[in-house]
C-alpha positions in Angstrom: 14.3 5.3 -37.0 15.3 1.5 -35.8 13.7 0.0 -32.8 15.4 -2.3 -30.6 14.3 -5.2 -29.7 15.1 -3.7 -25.9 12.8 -0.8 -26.0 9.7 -3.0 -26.8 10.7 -6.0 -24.4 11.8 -4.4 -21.2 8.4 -2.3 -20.8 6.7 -5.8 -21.3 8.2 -7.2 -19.2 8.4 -4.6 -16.2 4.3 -4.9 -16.5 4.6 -8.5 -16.4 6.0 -8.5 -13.6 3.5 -5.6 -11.6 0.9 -7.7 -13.4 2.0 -10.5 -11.0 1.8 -8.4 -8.7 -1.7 -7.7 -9.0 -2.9 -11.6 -9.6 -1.1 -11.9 -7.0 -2.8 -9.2 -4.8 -6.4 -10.6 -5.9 -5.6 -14.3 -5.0 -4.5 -13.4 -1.4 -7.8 -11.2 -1.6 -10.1 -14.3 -2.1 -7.9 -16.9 0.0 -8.3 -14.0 3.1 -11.8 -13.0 2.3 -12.8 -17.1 2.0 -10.9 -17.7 5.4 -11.8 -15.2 7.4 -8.3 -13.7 7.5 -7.7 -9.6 7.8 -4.4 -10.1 7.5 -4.5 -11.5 4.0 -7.2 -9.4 2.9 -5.2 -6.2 3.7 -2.0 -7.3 2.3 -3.4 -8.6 -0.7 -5.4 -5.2 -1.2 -2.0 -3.5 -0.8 -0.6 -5.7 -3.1 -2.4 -5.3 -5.8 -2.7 -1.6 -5.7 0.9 -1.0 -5.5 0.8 -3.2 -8.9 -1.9 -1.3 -10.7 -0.6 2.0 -9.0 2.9 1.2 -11.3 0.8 -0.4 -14.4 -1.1 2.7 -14.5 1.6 5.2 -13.7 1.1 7.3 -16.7 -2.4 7.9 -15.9 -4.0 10.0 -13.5 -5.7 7.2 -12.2 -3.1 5.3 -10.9 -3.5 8.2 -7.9 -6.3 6.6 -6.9 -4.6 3.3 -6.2 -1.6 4.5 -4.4 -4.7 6.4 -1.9 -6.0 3.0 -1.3 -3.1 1.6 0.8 -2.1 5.4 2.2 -6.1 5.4 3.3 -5.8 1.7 5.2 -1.9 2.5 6.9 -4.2 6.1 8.0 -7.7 4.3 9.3 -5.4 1.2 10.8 -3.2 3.9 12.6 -6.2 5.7 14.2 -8.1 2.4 15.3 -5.3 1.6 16.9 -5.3 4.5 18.8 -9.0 4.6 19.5 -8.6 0.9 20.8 -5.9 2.1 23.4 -7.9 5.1 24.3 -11.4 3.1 25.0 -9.7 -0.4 26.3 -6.8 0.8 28.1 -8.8 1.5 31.6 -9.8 -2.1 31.5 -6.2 -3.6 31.2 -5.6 -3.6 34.7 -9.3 -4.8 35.7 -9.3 -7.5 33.8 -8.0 -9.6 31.3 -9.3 -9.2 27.4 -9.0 -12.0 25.6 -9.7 -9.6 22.5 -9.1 -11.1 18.7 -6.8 -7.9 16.7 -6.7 -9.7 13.6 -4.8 -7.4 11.5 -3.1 -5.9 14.2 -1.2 -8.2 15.5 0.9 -9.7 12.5 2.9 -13.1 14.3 5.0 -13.9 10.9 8.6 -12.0 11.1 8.6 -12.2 6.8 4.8 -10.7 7.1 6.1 -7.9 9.6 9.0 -7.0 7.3 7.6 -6.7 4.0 4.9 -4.6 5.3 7.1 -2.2 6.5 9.1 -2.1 3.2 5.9 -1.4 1.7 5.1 1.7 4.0 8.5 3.0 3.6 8.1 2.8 -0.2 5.1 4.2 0.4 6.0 7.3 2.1 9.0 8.0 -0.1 7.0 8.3 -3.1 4.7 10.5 -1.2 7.2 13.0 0.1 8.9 12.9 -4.0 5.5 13.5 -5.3 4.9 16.4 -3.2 8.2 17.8 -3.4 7.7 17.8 -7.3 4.5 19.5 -6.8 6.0 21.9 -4.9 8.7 22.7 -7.3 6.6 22.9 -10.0 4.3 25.4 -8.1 7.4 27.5 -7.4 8.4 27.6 -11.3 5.0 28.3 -12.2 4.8 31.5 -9.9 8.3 32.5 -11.3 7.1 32.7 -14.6 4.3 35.5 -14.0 
C-alpha cells in the first residue's frame, strides 16, 4: 500500500485552514468582549464554532458546536420579536433612542457574510435531517 503525499497533506491543510477559523473566532471573541461590542462577540462565537463544528466533524461532538450558532440565530430571532411586541405601542408616543447592539449590523460586508453563514447553516440542517430520515426509512425496511 503507497501513500501519497496528497492524502496526508490535504486533510492538514483543510484543518489549517478551520483552525484559522477558530483563532480567528476567539480573537474577535476577546476584542468584542474587551470593547463592549455584541456584534463582534456573536460573530466571533459563530465563527469559531463553525471551525470546530468542521475540525470535529467525525465526532459526535462537533453537534454540539453547530447547536451553538443554530441556538443564537433562534434566541436573536425571538428577542427580536419580543422587542416589537413590548416597544411597538411606544413608537408613535415617543421617540426611543434605544441601543440594539447586535441587531442593528451598519457594515454591508458584516450583513453579508452573516447571512452566508445562516444559509450554510440551514442547508446542512435540512441535509442532516434528510439523512436521518432516510436512514430511519431503511432501517424500518429491514424488519
Amino acid at each position: 500500500m503507497k501513500i501519497r503525499p496528497k492524502e496526508i497533506l490535504a486533510p492538514f491543510f483543510i484543518f489549517l485552514i478551520f483552525l484559522g477559523f477558530v483563532l480567528g473566532g476567539i480573537s474577535l471573541i476577546i476584542y468584542g468582549y474587551s470593547h463592549s461590542n455584541d456584534v463582534e462577540l456573536i460573530f466571533g462565537l459563530i465563527i469559531a464554532c463553525l471551525g470546530l463544528f468542521q475540525i470535529f466533524q467525525k465526532y459526535k461532538i462537533s453537534y454540539i458546536f453547530i447547536v451553538i450558532p443554530l441556538l443564537l440565530i433562534i434566541i436573536s430571532l425571538l428577542g427580536t420579536f419580543i422587542f416589537i411586541l413590548i416597544y411597538f405601542p411606544f413608537f408613535c408616543k415617543e421617540s426611543l433612542n434605544l441601543d440594539l447592539g447586535a441587531l442593528i449590523l451598519k457594515d454591508w460586508f458584516v450583513r453579508l457574510v452573516i447571512i452566508i453563514i445562516d444559509v450554510l447553516l440551514i442547508i446542512n440542517v435540512f441535509t442532516y435531517i434528510k439523512k436521518r430520515l432516510s436512514k430511519n426509512k431503511e432501517q424500518e425496511g429491514q424488519y
